[in-house]
N, C-alpha and C positions, 0 to 999 in steps of 0.2 A: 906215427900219425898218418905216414902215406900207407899204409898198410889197412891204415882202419876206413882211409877213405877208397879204396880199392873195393875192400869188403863189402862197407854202404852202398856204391855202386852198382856191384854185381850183384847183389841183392835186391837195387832195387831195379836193374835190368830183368831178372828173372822174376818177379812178384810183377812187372809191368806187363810182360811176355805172356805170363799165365791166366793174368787178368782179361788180356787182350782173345786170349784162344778159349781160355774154359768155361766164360761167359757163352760161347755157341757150338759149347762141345753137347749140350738136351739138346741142341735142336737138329744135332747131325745125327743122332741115335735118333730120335723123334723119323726122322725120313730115314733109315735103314732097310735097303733090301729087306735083308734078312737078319735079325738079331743074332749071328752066328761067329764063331771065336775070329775066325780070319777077318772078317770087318769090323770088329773090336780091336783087333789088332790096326789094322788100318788106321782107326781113328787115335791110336796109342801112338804110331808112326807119323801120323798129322802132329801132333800133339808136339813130339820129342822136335820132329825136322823143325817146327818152328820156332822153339825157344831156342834150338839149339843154332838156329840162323840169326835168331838176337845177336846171337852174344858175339858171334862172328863179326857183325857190325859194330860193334863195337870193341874187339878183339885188340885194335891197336892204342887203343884208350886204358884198356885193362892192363898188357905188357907193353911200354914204349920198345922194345927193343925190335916187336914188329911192324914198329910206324915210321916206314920208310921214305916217304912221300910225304913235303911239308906241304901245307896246304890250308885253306879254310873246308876243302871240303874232304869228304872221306872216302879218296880214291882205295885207302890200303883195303878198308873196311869191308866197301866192295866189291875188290877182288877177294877179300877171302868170302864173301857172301856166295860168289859164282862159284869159287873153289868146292865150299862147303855143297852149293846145289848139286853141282857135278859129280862129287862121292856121294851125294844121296841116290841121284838116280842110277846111281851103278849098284848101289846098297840094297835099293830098296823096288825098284821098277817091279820086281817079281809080281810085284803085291798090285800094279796097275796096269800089266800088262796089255787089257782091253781097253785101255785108254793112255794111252803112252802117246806123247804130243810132241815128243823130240824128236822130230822131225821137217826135212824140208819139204818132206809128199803135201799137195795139199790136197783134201777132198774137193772134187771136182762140183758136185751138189752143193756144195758150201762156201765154195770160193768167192763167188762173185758177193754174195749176201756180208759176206764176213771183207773183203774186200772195202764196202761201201763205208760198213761200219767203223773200219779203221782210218778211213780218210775224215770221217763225220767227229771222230774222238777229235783229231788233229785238230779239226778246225774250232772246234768247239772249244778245244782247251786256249786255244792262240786269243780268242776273243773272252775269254773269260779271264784267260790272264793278263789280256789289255786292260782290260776295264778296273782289275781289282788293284796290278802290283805293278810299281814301280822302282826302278834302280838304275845304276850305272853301269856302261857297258864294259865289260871284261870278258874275253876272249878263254880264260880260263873256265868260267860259268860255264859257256858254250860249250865248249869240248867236252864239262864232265855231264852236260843235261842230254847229248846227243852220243850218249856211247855206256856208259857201265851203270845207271839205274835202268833202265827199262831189259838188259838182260839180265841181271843178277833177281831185277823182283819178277822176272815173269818165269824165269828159272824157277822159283819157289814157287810162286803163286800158280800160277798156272799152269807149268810143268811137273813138280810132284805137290802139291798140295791139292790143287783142282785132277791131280789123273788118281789121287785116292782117292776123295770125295764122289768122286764122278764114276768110280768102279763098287764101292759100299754103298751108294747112296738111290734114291728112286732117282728116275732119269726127267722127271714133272711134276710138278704138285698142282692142284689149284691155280688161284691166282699168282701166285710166287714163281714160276716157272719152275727153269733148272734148279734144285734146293741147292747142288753144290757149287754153281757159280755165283749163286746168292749168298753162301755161306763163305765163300772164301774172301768174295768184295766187299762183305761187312768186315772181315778180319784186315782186309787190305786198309780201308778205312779208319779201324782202328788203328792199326798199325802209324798209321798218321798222326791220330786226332783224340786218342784215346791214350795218357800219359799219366804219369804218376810225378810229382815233385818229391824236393829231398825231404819232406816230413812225411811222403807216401801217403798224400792228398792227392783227390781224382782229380785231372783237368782233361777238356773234354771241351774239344772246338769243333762244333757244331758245322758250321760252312765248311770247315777242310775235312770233315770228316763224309757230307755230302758229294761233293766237290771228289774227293779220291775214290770213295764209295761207287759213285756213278761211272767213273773211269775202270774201277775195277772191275763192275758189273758186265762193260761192254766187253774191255778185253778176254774174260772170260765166255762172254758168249760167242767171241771172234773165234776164241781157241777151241773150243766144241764146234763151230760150225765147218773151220777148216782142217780141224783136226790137226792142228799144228800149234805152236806157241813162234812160229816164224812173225805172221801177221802181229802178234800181240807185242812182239819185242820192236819191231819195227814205228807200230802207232805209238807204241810209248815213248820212246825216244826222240821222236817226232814231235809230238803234244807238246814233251817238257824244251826241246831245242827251240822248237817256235814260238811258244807260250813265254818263254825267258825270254825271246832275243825281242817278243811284242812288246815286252816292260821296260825295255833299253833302247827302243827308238819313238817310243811315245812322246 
């Protein structure tokens, strides 16, 4: 019986994962440089990095023997999330090298602009998440909202997800701008808001899916302007630390 619910699960972590990516894998071929095998490839390494950072997250759910840390929240999960980012970009950077964002350099044209933007997410997240959410203050919350999501998702998101996108992809489109920080802040988004329950019925929250979606957008454009994912990890961390601790002294 626990065997079978292991199964269901993994199964429907991966049909969620795929759901969530190959809904906007036309529209990453759609903006393609060049329709050529290495940015097919790219988009096959998009593809794989992010299912396979699902399940990571959910890694000590699947084997108890790796859920070390009791907890409500899932400190184990993301550390192996960073883990898993971390042999990716060692894996796989080949493929981004003109856009490799792991770094502390920051682009000096970019800094200040991308600077601004990081402080504007903050505050924007602190008063939206006054106004919407409310709870008790636990000192534990804090520590995990101010330290290991905003490196482990900017690790993926924005360090190798956004430096494929951003090396296969046009650098502007039209109205849409950057296509690959568009395309990855939708995925971010979904990644929230876009689920599957246990009969593998779509659920689909609208406000957290904007709500992430537009937080993803910026940090992605923070990460192109400074050419770093330093600013991006920093605002996010920040957002979620200040945004929580504004729902606990309300």
């Amino acid at each position: 019986m626990r065997n079978l619910f292991k199964q269901n699960f993994i199964t429907k972590i991966l049909a969620e994962a795929l759901l969530q990516v190959l809904i906007l894998i036309p529209f990453a071929i759609l903006f393609l440089k060049d329709k050529t095998k290495v940015n097919f490839q790219r988009l096959l390494i998009f593809v794989l990095c992010y299912v396979v950072y699902q399940l990571c997250l959910v890694f000590p759910k699947i084997n108890s023997t790796f859920d070390f840390i009791t907890s409500s929240w899932n400190w184990d999960g993301k550390v192996y999330g960073i883990i898993f980012g971390i042999l990716s970009y060692f894996t796989f950077n080949k493929y981004f090298i003109e856009n490799d964002f792991f770094t502390f350099r920051q682009n000096k044209d970019g800094f200040k602009k991308a600077k601004i933007g990081a402080i504007l997410v903050v505050l924007i997240s602190t008063v939206i998440w006054f106004l919407l959410g409310n709870q008790k203050f636990d000192l534990e919350t804090l520590a995990f909202q101010i330290s290991v999501p905003g490196i482990d998702e900017e690790i993926m998101f924005r360090g190798i997800l956004l430096g494929l996108l951003s090396t296969a992809l046009k650098d502007n489109f039209s109205i849409f701008g950057n296509p690959s920080v568009l395309i990855t802040a939708v995925l971010f988004g979904f990644m929230h808001a876009l689920t599957l329950d246990k009969g593998f019925s779509i659920d689909f929250d609208a406000v957290y899916f904007i709500q992430t979606g537009f937080a993803g957008y910026i940090w992605g454009w923070i990460t192109i302007k400074s050419r770093s994912i330093l600013l991006a990890i920093l605002s996010h961390n920040f957002s979620n630390f200040f945004g929580t601790l504004s729902t606990m002294i309300k």
